[in-house]
RODREN-794077 format. One record per residue (C-alpha): x, z, y. Coordinates in pm, whole numbers. Last residue first. Example, Ala and Ser with C-alpha at 12.3 -4.5 7.8 and 13.67 -1.06 7.14 Angstrom:
1367_714_-106 $
1230_780_-450 $
***
This chain:
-1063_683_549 $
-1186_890_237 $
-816_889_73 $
-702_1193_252 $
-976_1349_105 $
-864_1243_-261 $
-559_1438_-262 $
-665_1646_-519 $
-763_1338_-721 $
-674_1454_-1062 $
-439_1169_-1161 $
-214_1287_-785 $
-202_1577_-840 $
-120_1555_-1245 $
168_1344_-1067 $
281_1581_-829 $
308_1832_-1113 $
562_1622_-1320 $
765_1607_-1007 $
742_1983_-980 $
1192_1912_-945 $
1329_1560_-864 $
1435_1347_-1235 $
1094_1153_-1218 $
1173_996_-909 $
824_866_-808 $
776_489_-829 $
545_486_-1115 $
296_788_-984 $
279_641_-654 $
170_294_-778 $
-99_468_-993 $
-213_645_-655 $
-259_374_-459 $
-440_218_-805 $
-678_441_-844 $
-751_424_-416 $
-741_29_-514 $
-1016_97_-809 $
-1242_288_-583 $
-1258_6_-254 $
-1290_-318_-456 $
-1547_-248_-759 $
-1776_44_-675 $
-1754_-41_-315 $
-1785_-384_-318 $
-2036_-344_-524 $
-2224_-86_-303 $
-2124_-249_8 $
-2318_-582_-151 $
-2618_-425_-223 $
-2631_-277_122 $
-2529_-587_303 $
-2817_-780_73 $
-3082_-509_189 $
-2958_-547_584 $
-2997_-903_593 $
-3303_-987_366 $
-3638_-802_499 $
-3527_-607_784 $
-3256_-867_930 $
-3476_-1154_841 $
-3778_-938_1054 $
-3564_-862_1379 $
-3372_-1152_1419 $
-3662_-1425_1482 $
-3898_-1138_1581 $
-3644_-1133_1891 $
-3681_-1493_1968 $
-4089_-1503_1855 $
-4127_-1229_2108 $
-4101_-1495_2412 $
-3969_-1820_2356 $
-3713_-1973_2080 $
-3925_-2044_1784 $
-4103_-1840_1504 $
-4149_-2000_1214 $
-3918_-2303_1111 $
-3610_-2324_1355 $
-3607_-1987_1486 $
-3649_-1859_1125 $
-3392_-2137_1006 $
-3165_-1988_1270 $
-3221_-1594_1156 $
-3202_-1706_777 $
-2855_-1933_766 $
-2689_-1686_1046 $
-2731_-1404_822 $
-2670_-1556_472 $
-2329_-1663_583 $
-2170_-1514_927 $
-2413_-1199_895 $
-2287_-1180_489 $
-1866_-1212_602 $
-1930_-937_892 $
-2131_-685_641 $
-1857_-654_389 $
-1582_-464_537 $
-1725_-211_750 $
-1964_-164_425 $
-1700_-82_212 $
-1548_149_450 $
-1840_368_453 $
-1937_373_125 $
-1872_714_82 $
-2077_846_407 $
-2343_585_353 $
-2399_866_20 $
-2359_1136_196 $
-2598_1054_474 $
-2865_983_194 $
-2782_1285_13 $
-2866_1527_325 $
-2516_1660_456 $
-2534_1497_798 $
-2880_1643_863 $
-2765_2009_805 $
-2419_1973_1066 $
-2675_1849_1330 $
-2887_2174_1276 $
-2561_2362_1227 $
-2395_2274_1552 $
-2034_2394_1534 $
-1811_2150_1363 $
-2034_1857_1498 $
-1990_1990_1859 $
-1576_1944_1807 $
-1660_1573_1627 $
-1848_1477_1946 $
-1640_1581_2213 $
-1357_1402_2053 $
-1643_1065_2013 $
-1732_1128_2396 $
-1408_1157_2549 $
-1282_807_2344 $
-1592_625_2489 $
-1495_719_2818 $
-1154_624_2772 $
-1269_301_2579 $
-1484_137_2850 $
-1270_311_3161 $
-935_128_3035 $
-631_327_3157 $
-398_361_3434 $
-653_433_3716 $
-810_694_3523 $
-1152_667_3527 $
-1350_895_3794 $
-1493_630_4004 $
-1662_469_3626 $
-1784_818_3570 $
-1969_825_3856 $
-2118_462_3829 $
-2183_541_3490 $
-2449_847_3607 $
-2675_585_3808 $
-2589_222_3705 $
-2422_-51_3873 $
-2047_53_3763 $
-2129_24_3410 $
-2196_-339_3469 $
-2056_-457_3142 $
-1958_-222_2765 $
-2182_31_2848 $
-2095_403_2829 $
-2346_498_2527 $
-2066_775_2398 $
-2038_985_2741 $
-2414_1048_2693 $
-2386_1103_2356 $
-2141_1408_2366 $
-2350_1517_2668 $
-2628_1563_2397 $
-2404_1700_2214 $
-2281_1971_2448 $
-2683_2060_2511 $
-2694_2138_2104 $
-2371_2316_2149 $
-2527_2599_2404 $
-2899_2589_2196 $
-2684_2720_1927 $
-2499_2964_2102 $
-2825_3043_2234 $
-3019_3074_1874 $
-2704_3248_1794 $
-2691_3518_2039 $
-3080_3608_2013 $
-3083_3643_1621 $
-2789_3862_1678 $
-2932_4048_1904 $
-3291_4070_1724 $
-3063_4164_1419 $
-2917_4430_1603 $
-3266_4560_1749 $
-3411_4565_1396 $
-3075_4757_1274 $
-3142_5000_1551 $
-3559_5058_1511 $
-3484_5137_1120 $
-3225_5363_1209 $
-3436_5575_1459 $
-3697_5565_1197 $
-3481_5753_923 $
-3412_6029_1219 $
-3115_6214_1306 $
-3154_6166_1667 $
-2761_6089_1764 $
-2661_6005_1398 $
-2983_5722_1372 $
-2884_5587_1724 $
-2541_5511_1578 $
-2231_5577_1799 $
-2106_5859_1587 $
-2151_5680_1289 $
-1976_5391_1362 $
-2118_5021_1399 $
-2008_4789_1133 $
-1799_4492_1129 $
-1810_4282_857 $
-1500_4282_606 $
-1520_4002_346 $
-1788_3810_580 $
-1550_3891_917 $
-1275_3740_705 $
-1410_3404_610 $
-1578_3350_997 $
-1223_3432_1120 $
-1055_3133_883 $
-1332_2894_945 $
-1286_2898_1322 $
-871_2906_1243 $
-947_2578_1031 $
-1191_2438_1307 $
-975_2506_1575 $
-654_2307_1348 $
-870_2020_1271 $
-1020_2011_1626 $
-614_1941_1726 $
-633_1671_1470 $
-906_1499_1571 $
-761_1508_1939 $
-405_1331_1796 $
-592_1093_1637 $
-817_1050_1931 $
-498_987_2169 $
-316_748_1954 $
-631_535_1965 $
-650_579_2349 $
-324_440_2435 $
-438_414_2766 $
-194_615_3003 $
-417_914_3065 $
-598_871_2716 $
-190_923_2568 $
-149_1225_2785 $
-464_1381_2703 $
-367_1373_2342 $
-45_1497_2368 $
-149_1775_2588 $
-406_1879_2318 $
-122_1808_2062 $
144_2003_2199 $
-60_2243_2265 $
-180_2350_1932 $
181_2347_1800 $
230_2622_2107 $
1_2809_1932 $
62_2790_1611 $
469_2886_1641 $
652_2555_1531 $
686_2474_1233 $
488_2200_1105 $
567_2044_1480 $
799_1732_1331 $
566_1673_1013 $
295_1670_1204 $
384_1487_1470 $
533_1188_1288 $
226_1187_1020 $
32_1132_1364 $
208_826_1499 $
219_698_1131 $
-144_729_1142 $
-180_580_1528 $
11_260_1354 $
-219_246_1064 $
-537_273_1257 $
-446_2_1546 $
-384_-257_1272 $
-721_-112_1055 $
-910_-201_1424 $
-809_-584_1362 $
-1077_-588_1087 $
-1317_-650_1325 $
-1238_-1010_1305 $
-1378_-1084_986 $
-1165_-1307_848 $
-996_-1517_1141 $
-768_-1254_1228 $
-749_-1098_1566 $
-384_-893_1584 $
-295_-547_1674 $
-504_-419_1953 $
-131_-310_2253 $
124_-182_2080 $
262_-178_1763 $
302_-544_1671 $
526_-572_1350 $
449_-383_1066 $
128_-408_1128 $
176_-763_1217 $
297_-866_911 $
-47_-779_758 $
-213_-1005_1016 $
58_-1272_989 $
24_-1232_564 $
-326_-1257_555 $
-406_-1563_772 $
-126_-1742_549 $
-261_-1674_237 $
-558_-1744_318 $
-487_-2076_507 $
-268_-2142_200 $
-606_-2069_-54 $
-817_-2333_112 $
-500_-2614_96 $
-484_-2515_-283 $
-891_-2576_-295 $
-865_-2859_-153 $
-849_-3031_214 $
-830_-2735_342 $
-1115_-2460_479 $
-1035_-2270_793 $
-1137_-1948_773 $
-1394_-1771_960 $
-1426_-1740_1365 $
-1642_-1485_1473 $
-1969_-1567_1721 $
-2061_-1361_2018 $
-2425_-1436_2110 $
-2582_-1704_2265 $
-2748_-1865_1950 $
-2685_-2138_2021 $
-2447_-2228_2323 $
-2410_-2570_2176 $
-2671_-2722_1938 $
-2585_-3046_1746 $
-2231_-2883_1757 $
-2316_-2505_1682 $
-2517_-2642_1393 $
-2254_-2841_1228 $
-2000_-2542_1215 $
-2317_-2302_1064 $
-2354_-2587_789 $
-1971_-2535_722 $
-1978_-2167_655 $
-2118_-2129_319 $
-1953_-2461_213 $
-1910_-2325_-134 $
-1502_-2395_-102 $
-1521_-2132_241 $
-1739_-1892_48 $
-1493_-1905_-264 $
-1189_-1842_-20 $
-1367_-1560_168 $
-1372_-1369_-175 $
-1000_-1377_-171 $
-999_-1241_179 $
-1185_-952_112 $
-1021_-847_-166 $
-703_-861_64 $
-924_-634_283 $
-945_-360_34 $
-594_-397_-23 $
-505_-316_356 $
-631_18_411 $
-546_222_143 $
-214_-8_70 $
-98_109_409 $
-179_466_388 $
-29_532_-13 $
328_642_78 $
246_801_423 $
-32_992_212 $
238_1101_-77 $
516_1201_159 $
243_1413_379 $
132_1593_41 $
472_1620_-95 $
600_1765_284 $
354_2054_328 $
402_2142_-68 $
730_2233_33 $
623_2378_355 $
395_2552_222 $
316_2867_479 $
-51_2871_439 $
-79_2829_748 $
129_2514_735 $
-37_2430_377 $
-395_2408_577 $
-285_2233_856 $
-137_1988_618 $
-506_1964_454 $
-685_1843_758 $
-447_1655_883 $
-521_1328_753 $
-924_1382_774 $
-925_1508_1157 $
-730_1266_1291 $
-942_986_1103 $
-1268_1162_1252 $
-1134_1095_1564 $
-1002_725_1511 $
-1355_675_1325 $
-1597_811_1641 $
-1398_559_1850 $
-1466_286_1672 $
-1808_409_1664 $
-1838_372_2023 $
-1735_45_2037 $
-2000_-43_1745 $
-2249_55_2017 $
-2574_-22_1782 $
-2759_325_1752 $
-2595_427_2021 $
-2769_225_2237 $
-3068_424_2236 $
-2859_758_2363 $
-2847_591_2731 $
-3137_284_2800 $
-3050_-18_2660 $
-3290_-30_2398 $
-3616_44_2620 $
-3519_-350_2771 $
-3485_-358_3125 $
-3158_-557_3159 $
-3243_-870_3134 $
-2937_-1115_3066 $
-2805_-1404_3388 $
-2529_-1348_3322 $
-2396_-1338_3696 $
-2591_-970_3704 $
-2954_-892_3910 $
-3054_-577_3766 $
-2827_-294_3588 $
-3142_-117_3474 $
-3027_-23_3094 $
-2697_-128_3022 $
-2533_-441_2944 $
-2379_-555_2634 $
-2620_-557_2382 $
-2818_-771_2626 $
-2636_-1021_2499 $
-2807_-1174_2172 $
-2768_-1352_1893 $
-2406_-1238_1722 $
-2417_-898_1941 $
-2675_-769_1766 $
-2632_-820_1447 $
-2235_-765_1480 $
-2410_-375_1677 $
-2623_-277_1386 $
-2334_-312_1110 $
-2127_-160_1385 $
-2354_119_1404 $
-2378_122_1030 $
-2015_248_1009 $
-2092_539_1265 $
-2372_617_1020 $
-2153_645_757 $
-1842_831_972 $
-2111_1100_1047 $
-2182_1184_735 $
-1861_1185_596 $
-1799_1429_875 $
-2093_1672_716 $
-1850_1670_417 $
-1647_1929_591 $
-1680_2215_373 $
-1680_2050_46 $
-2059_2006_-70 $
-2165_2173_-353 $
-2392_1922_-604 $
-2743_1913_-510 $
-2747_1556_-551 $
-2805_1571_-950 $
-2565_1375_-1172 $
-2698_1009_-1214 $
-2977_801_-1275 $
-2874_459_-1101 $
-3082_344_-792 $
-2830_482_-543 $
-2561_333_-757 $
-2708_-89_-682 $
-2779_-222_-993 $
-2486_-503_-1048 $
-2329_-259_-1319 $
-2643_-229_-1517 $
-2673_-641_-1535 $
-2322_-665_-1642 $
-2361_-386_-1935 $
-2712_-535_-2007 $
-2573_-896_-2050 $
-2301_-780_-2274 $
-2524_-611_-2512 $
-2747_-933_-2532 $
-2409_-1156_-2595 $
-2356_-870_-2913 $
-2712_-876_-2992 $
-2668_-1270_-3024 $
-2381_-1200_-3248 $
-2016_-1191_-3309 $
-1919_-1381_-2983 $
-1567_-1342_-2933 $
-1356_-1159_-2663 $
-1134_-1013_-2892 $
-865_-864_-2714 $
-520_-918_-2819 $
-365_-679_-3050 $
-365_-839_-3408 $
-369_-1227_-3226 $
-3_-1137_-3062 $
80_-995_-3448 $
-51_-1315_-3602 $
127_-1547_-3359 $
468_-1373_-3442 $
459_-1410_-3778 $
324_-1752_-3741 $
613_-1824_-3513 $
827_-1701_-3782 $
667_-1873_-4061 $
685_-2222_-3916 $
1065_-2187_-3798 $
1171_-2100_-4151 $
976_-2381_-4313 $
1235_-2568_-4083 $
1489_-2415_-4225 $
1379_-2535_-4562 $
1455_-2329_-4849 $
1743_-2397_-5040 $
1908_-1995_-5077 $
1552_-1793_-5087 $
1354_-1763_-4748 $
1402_-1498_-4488 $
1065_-1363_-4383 $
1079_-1004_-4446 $
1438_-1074_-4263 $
1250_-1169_-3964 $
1077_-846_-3942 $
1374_-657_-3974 $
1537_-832_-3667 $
1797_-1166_-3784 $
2110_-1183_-3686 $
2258_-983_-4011 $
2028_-1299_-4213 $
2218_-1579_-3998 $
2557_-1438_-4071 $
2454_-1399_-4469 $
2318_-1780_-4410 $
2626_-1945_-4288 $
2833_-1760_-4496 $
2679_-1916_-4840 $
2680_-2255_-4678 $
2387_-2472_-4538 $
2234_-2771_-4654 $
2242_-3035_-4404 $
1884_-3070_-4249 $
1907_-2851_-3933 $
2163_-3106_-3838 $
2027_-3451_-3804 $
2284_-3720_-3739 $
2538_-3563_-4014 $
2197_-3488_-4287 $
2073_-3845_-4241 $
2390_-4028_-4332 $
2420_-3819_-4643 $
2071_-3969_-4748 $
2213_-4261_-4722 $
2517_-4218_-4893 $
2289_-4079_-5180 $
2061_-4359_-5173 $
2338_-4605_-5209 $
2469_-4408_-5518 $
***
């Protein structure tokens, strides 16, 4: 009797032992799911028992559909290993589908955006060890105290590392790009269409150009904690002023990792809250990559030009045309020179469209001499018609081998304007001029630069030898990774590059004479530039692709599914039709 009072005792202070009434259980069992009640225990059981089978229920159906990451085998680890290693191998060494694929008709400005990119690849190089960069070719005595007589300073040289330039070479070609297909629903007369395509672009611009760079800043984090930037810091303060170039800031690292991650965090967020934010003026200077603050400038000059189209989609062509020339002009007048080349790459959009448009229909209808004006008709001889189709083709021949010759002279003025130097452009024959003629209210540097990158992209349209070399493979392939590689390259030249150019200096060549230059010139052949590529490509392949997917994921869940041809947006979108506005 004592041990059943006791036991009694036990069941009041702990509950889930008492035993449990008829009506008790029936509630419990019409609470319970159907899988539970597979479970339910006879009258007696142990609620407790209960618990334990549940959550094993559970556990085993979470383990059913997880992924199984185990090992089952050394050929499975082996199989693993290949799939990683095949993946790092760069994609121009991968067998693929064949190159000779047909181009879309204005893939020859991918080409030109690639090697634009690699000018400011060339140009961080450069500038990071050297000044002469800056000034142009027989400037003379200057309070820098730089020669200025090198061959690579001379006009149309430079271009091949004036990353200023190629800034302005993007904005136009990024005109072009986002309005390339609106034009072509406005003549088309889809206006419906007009304003999916523009609703979907304006939806997926920011996170285009943005998430790519968050990437960027996460993997800035692990090269901040692995001390790839802190032997650099002690350098610069054993030897100040060395090397003498410009040299970018990278992130501060914190006392841990957490601390490391904040700065991120916090770098990130003011220079993405500034594109919301600070509209005018160069956006903000960040401490990752600097360069970056061009993608500021580029998202505020889209929205400028999204605005314009949308508002002039139906106006009378003509007059649309106009309004953007004189748009344009009026925006390089008063220095907002990004605005300006988006709304000049635009207007060469719309030419080129209408250029394409008549060249289409003269090939479905050519124009053909009548009979009564024919030199055959008038002498009635097989010969005579012979001798007048030779002297039309000779014509012809003649008229495009000078309208050729016409646009290859434009280019070369196209280059001219585009190797404007950066200092002293007032102490040089030709820039002197142009410098006098600058708009007072605007910046000569980028205004002139600006001029030459519009003139540029209109030449490109239009000469076919330069239009040829910008569709080879190799251009179309620097074309695609463009972006990835503006990205990359300034994080591996502030790590790896400054690390193997000083220790050359240091170690082999020294400071004097050609062992300076040879000190940048050989690293960056032999270990720069190959790990930039290598690293664009992955970067490319597994930053810049996925977060166009995933633009265009995001779009496809926030759509309103109940709006009309929403259904048909959405195949759109999974089929990549808008993929060309995704390029920049």
């Amino acid at each position: 009797m004592e041990m059943a009072s006791r036991d009694v005792g036990m069941e009041e202070s702990v509950p889930f032992l008492a035993p449990e009434s008829s009506t008790t259980q029936e509630l419990e069992l019409e609470l319970m799911t159907r899988e539970e009640k597979t479970l339910a225990p006879a009258p007696g059981t142990d609620k407790f028992l209960l618990i334990l089978g549940i959550i094993n229920y559970h556990w085993n159906n979470i383990v059913q559909y997880r992924p199984r990451w185990t090992i089952k085998s050394p050929r499975h680890v082996l199989l693993l290993a290949l799939k990683l290693g095949s993946w790092l191998v760069p994609s121009f060494l991968q067998p693929g589908p064949s190159s000779s694929a047909e181009l879309h008709e204005t893939a020859y400005l991918d080409g030109l955006r690639g090697y634009a990119s690699y000018a400011v690849f060339f140009s961080h190089v450069m500038c990071a060890y050297c000044n002469e960069g800056w000034h142009p070719y027989g400037e003379g005595n200057n309070n820098h105290f730089v020669q200025t007589d090198h061959w690579f300073q001379r006009p149309i040289f430079r271009m091949a590392y004036n990353g200023q330039a190629a800034i302005a070479i993007f904005f136009v070609l990024s005109g072009y790009v986002l309005s390339y297909k609106p034009y072509k629903l406005i003549q088309a007369r889809e206006f419906e269409k007009l304003q999916k395509s523009l609703t979907s672009t304006i939806f997926r611009r920011w996170s285009r150009l943005f998430l790519p760079v968050a990437a960027l800043w996460v993997i800035n984090i692990f090269l901040v904690e692995f001390n790839a930037f802190q032997w650099f810091a002690i350098y610069r303060i054993d030897n100040p002023g060395m090397p003498p170039g410009v040299i970018e800031e990278y992130l501060d690292r914190g006392e841990s990792f957490g601390g490391t991650v904040y700065n991120a965090y916090k770098d990130f967020f003011e220079f993405a809250r500034a594109t919301l934010w600070r509209w005018m003026g160069s956006g903000m200077i960040p401490k990752v990559d600097a360069h970056t603050w061009t993608l500021h400038v580029e998202f505020r000059s889209s929205c400028v030009l999204f605005l314009c189209l949308h508002g002039t989609s139906r106006m009378q062509p003509n007059l649309r045309l106009a309004f953007f020339v004189l748009s344009s002009a009026t925006a390089l007048y008063w220095d907002e020179w990004a605005i300006g080349t988006f709304l000049a790459g635009s207007s060469i959009a719309d030419l080129d469209l209408r250029m394409r448009r008549r060249r289409a229909q003269s090939r479905s209808s050519p124009n053909e001499f009548p009979n009564s004006l024919s030199l055959g008709s008038l002498r009635g001889t097989h010969r005579s018609t012979k001798i007048t189709a030779l002297k039309e083709w000779t014509l012809s021949f003649v008229e495009s081998q000078g309208d050729q010759l016409f646009w290859a002279v434009i280019f070369i003025w196209a280059l001219l304007f585009l190797s404007y130097p950066t200092i002293g452009a007032n102490r040089v024959a030709f820039y002197s001029l142009l410098w006098d003629w600058s708009p007072p209210t605007a910046y000569d540097l980028f205004f002139w630069l600006s001029v030459g990158g519009i003139v540029l992209v209109f030449v490109a349209g239009r000469f076919r030898i330069l239009q040829q070399g910008l569709e080879t493979p190799f251009s179309q392939y620097i074309g695609k990774t463009s972006f990835a590689m503006y990205l990359v390259h300034g994080s591996v030249i502030k790590t790896l590059g400054h690390y193997v150019v000083i220790n050359s200096w240091l170690h082999i060549t020294g400071y004097s004479g050609w062992g300076y230059a040879m000190g940048i010139v050989v690293p960056f052949l032999l270990c720069i530039a190959p790990v930039t590529i290598v690293a664009t490509d992955w970067f490319w392949r597994g930053v810049d692709i996925p977060t166009v997917r995933f633009g265009k994921w995001l779009e496809t869940i926030c759509l309103d599914k109940s709006l009309p041809s929403t259904k048909l947006n959405i195949l759109e979108n999974v089929r990549g039709r808008d993929a060309k506005s995704d390029s920049e």
